[in-house]
C-alpha positions as CSV (number, residue, x, y, z in Angstrom):
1,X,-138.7,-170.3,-112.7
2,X,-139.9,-172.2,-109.7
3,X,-141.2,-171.0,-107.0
4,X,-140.2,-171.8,-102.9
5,X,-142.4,-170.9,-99.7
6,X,-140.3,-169.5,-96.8
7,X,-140.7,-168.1,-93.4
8,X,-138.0,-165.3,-92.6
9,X,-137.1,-163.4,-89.9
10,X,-137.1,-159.2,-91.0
11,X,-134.5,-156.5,-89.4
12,X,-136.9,-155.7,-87.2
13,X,-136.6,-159.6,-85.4
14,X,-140.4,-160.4,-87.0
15,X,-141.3,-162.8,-88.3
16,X,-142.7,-163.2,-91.6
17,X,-143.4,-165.7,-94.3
18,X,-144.7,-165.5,-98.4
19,X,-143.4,-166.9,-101.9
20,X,-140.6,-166.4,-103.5
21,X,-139.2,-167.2,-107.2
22,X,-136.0,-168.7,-107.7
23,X,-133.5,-171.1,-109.7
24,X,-133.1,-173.4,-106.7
25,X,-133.5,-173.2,-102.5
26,X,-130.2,-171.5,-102.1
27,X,-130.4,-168.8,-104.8
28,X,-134.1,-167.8,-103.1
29,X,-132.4,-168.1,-99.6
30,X,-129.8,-165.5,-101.3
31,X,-132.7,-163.3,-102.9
32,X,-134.3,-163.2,-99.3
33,X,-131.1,-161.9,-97.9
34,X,-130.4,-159.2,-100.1
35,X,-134.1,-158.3,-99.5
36,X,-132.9,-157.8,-95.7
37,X,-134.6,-161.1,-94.8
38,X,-133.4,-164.5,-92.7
39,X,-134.6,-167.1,-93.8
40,X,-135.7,-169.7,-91.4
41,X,-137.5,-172.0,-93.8
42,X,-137.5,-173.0,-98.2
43,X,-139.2,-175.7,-99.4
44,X,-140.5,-175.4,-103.2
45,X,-143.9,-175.0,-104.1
46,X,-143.4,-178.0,-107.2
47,X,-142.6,-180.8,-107.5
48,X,-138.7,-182.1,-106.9
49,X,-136.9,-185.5,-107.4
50,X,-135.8,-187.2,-104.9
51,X,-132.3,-185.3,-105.0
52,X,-133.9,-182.2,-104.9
53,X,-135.8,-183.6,-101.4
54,X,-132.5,-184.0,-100.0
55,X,-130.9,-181.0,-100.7
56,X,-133.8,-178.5,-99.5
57,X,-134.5,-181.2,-96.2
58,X,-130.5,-180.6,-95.6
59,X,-131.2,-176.6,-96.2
60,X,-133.9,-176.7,-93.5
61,X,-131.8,-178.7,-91.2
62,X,-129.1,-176.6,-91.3
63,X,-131.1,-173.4,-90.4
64,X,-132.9,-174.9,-87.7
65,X,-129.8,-175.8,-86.2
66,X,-129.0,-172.0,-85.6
67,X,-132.8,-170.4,-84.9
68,X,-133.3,-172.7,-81.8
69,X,-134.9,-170.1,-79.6
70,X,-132.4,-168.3,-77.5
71,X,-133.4,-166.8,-74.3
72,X,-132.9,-162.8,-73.8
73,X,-130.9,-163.8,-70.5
74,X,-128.8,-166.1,-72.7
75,X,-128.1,-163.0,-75.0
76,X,-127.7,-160.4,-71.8
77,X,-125.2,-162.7,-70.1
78,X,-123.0,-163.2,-73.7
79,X,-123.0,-159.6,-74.0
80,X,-121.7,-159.4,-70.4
81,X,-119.1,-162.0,-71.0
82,X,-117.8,-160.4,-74.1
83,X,-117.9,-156.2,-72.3
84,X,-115.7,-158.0,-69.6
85,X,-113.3,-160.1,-71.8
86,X,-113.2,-156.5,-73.7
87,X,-112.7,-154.3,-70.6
88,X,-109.5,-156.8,-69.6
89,X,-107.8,-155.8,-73.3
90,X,-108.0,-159.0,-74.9
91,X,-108.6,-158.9,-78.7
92,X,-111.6,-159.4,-79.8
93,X,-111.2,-162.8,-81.9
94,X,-109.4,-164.2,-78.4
95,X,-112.3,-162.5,-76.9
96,X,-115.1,-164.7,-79.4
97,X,-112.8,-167.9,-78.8
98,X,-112.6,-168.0,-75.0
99,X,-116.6,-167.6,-75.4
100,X,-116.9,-170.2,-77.7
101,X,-114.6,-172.8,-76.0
102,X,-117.0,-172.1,-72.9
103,X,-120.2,-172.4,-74.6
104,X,-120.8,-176.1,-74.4
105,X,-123.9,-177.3,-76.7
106,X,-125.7,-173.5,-76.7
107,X,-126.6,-172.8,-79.4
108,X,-125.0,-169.0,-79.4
109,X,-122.5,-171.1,-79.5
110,X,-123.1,-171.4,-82.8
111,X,-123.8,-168.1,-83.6
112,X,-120.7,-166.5,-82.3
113,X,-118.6,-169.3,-84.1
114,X,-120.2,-167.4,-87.3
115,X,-120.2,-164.2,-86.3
116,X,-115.6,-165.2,-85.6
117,X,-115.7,-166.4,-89.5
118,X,-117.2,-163.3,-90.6
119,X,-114.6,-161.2,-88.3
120,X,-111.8,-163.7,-89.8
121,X,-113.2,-162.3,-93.1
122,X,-112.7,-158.7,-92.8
123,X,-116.2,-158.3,-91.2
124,X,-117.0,-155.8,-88.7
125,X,-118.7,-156.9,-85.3
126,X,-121.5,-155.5,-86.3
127,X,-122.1,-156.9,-89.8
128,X,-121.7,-159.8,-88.5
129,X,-124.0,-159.6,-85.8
130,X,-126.3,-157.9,-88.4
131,X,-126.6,-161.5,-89.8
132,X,-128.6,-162.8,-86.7
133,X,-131.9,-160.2,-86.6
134,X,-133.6,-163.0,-84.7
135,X,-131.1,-162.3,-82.1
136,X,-129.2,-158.6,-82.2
137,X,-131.7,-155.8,-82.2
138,X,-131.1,-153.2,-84.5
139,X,-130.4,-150.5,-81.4
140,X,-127.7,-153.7,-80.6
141,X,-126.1,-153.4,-84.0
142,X,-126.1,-149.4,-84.5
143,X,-124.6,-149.0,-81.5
144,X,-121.8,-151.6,-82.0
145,X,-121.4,-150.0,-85.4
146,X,-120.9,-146.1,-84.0
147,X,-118.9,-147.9,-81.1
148,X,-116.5,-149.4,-84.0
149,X,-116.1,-146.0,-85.7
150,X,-115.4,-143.8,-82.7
151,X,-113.0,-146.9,-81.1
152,X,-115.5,-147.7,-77.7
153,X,-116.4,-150.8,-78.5
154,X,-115.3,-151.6,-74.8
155,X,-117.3,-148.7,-73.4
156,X,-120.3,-149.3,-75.8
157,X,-120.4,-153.3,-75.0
158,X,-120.6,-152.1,-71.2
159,X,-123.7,-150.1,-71.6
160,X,-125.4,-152.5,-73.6
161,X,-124.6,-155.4,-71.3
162,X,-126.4,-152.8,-67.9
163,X,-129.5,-152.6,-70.6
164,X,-129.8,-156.1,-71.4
165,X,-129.6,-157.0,-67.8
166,X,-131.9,-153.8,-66.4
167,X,-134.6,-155.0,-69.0
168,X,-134.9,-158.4,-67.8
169,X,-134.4,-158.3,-64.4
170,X,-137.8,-155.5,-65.1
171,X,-139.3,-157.8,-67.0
172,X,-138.7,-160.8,-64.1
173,X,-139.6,-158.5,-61.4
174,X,-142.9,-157.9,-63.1
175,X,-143.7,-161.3,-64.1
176,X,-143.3,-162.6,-60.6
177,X,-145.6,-159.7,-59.3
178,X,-148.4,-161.5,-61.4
179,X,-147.8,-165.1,-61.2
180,X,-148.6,-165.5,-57.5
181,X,-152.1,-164.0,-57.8
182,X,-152.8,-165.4,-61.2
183,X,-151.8,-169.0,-60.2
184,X,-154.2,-168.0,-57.1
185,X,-157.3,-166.7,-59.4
186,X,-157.0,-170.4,-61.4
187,X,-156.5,-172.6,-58.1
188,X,-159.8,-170.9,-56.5
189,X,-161.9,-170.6,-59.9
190,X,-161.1,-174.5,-60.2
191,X,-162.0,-175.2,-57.2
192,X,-165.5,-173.4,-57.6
193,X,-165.8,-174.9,-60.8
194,X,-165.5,-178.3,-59.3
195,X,-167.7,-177.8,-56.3
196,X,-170.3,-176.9,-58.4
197,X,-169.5,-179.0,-61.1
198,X,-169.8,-182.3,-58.9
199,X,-170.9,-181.0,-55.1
200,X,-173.3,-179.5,-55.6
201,X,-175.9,-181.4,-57.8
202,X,-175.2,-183.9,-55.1
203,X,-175.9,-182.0,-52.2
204,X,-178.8,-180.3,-53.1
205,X,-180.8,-183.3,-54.7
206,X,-181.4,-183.8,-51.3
207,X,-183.4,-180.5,-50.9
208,X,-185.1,-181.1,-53.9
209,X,-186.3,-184.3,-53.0
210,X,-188.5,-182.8,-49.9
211,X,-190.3,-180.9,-52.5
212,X,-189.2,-177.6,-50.6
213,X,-188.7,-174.1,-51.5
214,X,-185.0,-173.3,-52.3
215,X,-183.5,-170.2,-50.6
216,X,-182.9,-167.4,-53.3
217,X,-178.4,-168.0,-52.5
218,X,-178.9,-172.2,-53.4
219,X,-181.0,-171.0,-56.6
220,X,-178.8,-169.0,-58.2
221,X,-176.1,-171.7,-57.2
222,X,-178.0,-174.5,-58.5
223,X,-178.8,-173.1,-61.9
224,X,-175.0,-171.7,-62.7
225,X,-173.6,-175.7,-61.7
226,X,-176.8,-176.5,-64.0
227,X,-175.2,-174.7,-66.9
228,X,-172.1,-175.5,-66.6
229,X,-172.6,-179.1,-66.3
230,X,-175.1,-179.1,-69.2
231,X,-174.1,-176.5,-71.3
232,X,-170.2,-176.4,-70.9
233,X,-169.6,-177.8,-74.2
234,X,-171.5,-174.3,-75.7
235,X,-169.4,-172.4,-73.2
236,X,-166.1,-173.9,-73.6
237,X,-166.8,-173.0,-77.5
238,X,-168.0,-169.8,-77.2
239,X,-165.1,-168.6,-75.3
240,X,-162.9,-170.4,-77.9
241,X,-164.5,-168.6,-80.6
242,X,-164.2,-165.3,-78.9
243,X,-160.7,-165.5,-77.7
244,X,-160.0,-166.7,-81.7
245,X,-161.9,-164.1,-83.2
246,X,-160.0,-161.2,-80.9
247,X,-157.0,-162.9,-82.0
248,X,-157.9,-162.3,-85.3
249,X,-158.9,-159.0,-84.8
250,X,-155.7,-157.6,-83.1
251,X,-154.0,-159.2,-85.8
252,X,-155.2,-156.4,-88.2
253,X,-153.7,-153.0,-88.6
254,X,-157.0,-151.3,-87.0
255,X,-157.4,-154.0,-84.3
256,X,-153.9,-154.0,-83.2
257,X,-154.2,-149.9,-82.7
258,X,-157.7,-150.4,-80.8
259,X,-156.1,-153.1,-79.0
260,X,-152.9,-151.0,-77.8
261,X,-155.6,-148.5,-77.2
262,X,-157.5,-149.9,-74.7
263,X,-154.3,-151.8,-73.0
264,X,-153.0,-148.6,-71.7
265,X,-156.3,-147.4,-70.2
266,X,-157.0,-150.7,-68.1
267,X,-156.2,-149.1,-64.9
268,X,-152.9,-149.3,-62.4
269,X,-151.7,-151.8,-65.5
270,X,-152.4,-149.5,-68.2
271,X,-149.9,-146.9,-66.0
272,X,-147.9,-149.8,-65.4
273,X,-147.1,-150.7,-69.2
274,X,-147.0,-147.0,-70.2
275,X,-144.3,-146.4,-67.6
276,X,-142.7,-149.3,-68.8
277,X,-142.4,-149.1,-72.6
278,X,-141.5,-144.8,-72.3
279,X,-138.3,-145.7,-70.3
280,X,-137.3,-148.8,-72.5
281,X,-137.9,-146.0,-75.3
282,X,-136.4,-143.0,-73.7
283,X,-133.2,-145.3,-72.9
284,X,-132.8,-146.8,-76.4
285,X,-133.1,-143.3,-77.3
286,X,-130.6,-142.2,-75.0
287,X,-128.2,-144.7,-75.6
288,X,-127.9,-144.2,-79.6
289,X,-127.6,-140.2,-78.9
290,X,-124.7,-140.5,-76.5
291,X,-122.7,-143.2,-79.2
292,X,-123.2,-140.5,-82.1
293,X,-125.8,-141.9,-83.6
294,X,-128.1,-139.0,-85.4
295,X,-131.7,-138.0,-83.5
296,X,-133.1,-138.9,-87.0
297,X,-131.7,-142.2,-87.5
298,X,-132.1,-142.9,-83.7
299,X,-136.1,-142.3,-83.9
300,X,-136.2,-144.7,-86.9
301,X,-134.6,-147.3,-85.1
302,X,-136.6,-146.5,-81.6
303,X,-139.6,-147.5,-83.2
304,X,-138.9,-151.0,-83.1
305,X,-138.6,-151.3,-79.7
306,X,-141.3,-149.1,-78.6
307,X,-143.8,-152.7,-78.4
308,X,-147.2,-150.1,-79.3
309,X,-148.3,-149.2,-82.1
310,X,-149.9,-145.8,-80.8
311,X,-146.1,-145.0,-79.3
312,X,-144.9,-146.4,-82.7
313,X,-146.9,-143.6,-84.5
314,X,-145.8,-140.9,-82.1
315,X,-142.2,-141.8,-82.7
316,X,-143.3,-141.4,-86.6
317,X,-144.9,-138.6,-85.9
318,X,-141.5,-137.4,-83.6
319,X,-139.0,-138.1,-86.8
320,X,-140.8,-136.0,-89.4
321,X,-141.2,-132.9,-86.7
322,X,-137.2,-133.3,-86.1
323,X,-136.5,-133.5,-89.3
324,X,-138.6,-130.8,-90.6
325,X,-136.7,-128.6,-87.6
326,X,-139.1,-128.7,-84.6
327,X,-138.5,-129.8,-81.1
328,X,-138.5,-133.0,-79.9
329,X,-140.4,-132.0,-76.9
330,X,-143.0,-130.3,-79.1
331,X,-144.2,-133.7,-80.3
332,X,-143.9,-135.6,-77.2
333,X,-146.4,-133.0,-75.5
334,X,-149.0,-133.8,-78.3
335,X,-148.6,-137.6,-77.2
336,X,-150.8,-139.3,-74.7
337,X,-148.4,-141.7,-73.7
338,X,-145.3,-139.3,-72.7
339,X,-146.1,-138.1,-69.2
340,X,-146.3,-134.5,-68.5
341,X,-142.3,-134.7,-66.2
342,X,-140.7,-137.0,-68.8
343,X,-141.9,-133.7,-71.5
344,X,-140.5,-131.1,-69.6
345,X,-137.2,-133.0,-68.9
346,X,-137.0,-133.8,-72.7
347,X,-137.5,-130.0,-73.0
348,X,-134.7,-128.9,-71.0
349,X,-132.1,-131.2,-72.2
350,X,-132.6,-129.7,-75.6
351,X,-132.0,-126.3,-74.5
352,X,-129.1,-127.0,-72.6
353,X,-127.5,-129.3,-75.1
354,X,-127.9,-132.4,-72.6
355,X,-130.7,-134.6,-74.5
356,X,-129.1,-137.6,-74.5
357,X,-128.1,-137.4,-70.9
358,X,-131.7,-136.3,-69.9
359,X,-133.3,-139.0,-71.8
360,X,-131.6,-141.6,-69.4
361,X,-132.5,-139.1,-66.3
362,X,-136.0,-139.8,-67.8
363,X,-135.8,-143.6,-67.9
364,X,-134.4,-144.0,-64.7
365,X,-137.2,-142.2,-63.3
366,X,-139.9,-144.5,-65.2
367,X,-138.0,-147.4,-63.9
368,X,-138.4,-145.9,-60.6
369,X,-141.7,-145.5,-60.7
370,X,-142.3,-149.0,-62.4
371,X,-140.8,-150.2,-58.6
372,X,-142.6,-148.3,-56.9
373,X,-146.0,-149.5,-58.5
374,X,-145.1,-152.9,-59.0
375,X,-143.8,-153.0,-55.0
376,X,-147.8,-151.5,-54.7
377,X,-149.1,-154.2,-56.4
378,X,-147.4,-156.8,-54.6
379,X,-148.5,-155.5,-51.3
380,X,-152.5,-155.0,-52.8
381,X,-152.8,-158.4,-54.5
382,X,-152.8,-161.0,-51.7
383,X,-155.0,-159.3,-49.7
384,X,-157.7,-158.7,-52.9
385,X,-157.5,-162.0,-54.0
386,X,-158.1,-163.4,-50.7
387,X,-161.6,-161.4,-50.9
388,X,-162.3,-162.1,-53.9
389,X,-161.6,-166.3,-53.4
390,X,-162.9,-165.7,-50.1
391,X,-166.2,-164.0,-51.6
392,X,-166.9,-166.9,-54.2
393,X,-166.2,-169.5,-51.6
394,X,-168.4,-168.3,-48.4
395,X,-171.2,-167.8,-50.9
396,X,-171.2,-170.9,-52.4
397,X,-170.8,-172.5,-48.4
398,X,-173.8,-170.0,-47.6
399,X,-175.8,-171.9,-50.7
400,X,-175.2,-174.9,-49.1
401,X,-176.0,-174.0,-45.5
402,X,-178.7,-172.2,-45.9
403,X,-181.2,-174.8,-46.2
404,X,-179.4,-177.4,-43.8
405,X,-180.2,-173.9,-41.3
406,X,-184.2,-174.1,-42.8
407,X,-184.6,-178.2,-42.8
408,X,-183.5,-177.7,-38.8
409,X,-185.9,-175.0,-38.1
410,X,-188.6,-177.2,-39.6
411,X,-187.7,-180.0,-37.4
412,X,-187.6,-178.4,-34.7
């Protein structure tokens, strides 16, 4: 039987790749699906006739076609369209076709023309959303699934759209935090690079030429624009060989865990990130519980979104104490991600019978704080960079000065 190479998308929205065997590229791309798999990409591992090159470069074609990389804010804004089409009573195939008719060359344009076959079918929404793991997260597709059973598929599709959007306008409002003082850091380290790249040597050849004694400031300047313009080839390297070794590293079960480790004890972003991923958590969580989704089956699919391996194992850890018949709570406290306030309010909503509701009481308050730090941030970084730049440029102007200041003296 021959065998096909493909890269697939798993339920979890990774990706992943490896060999399958099969009669031809569509019974593997069948195989890979009943495995729980999307495939992205077949091509067979022996040799084909020229036929055979056709059909698999058609096969490729066609899935490439509908894995163009959406954006998140292309997704949140779909499921916005559709909760209001919803909330107004339409049904939902008139719902899917208004959508589509508006959706111009996008390609979820595409994908919701499928996921209106599969309804025309006899599908459910979310089976056929379940076909796109690249796009619908599994929290996505439970929920429309409980929401389908229970008749809230309006309701449900509300909620989901407030998540969608409250996680990317987070994620926007924290990536604009960094950006101005990152694009800062590489503007001024250029600009030191370049003075002492190509100023430098210039300037100070002059000195040198006199025969005279250096002050300590121009030494030390001298011999880093001395490495750099000598040696940059061994640096540039050397920092590409770290940064692809790390990569390398992180890559592994044990790296990625030290890695996830470390990330959230890098101070103020460490807090930051921890914040961040236990209210994305404790909402996901939320959310399932209140659409009748069981705690077991909700920490299962909590997990995928958690974005840390150490939380990842806590939620593990979480599901087999629940299940076993312990508390929640319990197992939270034993985590060092969980803060001490989001424990106890975990605690109290499982005495009174409100856990799903405190959960979201609990994310709301991480996304609070997340503000609040991020508005700290904002205010702190411009006036530290500004030092910082300010501190590399003033001493290499001091470098410079400094004998101008000595060669005065002497002529005086």
């Amino acid at each position: 039987m021959p065998s096909f190479k493909y890269k697939a998308v798993n339920t979890s929205g990774r990706n992943t790749k490896g060999v399958i065997e099969a009669d031809n590229d569509t019974h593997a791309a069948r195989k890979l699906r009943n495995k729980g798999l999307y495939p992205l990409e077949v091509k067979s591992l022996g040799k084909r006739s020229p036929k055979n090159k056709k059909q698999n470069s058609s096969f490729n074609l066609d899935f490439s076609r509908f894995f163009q990389r959406i954006p998140k804010s292309t997704v949140a804004s779909t499921i916005r369209q559709l909760a209001t089409l919803l909330n107004a009573g339409l049904p939902l195939e008139v719902c899917l076709n208004t959508m589509i008719e508006q959706g111009g060359k996008s390609p979820i344009r595409s994908v919701l023309s499928q996921v209106r076959d599969k309804i025309r079918e006899g599908s459910g929404l979310a089976t056929a959303f379940s076909e796109f793991p690249h796009i619908f997260t599994p929290t996505f597709i439970t929920m429309i699934k409980a929401a389908e059973s229970s008749g809230t598929l309006e309701i449900v599709m509300e909620r989901l759209a407030e998540h969608a959007e409250q996680q990317i306008a987070l994620n926007r409002k924290v990536q604009g935090t960094l950006a101005y003082p990152t694009l800062m850091l590489i503007v001024g380290l250029g600009v030191v690079v370049f003075l002492l790249t190509f100023v430098i040597p210039k300037v100070t050849q002059i000195f040198l030429d006199l025969d005279r004694a250096l002050p300590t400031p121009t030494q030390i300047l001298l011999t880093i624009s001395h490495t750099l313009r000598y040696n940059w080839m061994y640096i540039a390297g050397g920092i590409g060989l770290f940064v692809t070794s790390y990569k390398r590293f992180i890559n592994t079960p044990k790296g990625k865990k030290i890695h996830h480790a470390q990330i959230l004890r890098v101070p103020i972003l460490g807090s930051l990130l921890r914040m961040m991923v236990v209210g994305r958590v404790c909402r996901t969580l939320g959310m399932l519980l209140k659409n009748g989704v069981t705690l077991v089956e909700s920490l299962k699919i909590v997990r995928n979104v958690a974005g840390n391996v150490i939380l990842e194992q806590n939620i593990v850890d979480m599901n087999k104490g629940v299940q076993e018949g312990k508390s929640l709570a319990e197992f939270m406290g034993h985590s060092e991600v969980f803060p001490t306030t989001a424990v106890q309010m975990v605690a109290a909503g499982e005495k009174s019978g409100q856990l799903a509701h405190m959960l979201l009481v609990v994310a709301d308050d991480c996304d609070n704080q997340v503000n609040a730090k991020l508005q700290m941030l904002t205010s702190l970084m411009e006036p530290v960079m500004i030092l910082i730049l300010g501190g590399l440029v003033g001493f290499v102007v001091m470098a410079i000065i400094l004998p101008i200041f000595e060669m005065s003296s002497l002529v005086g």
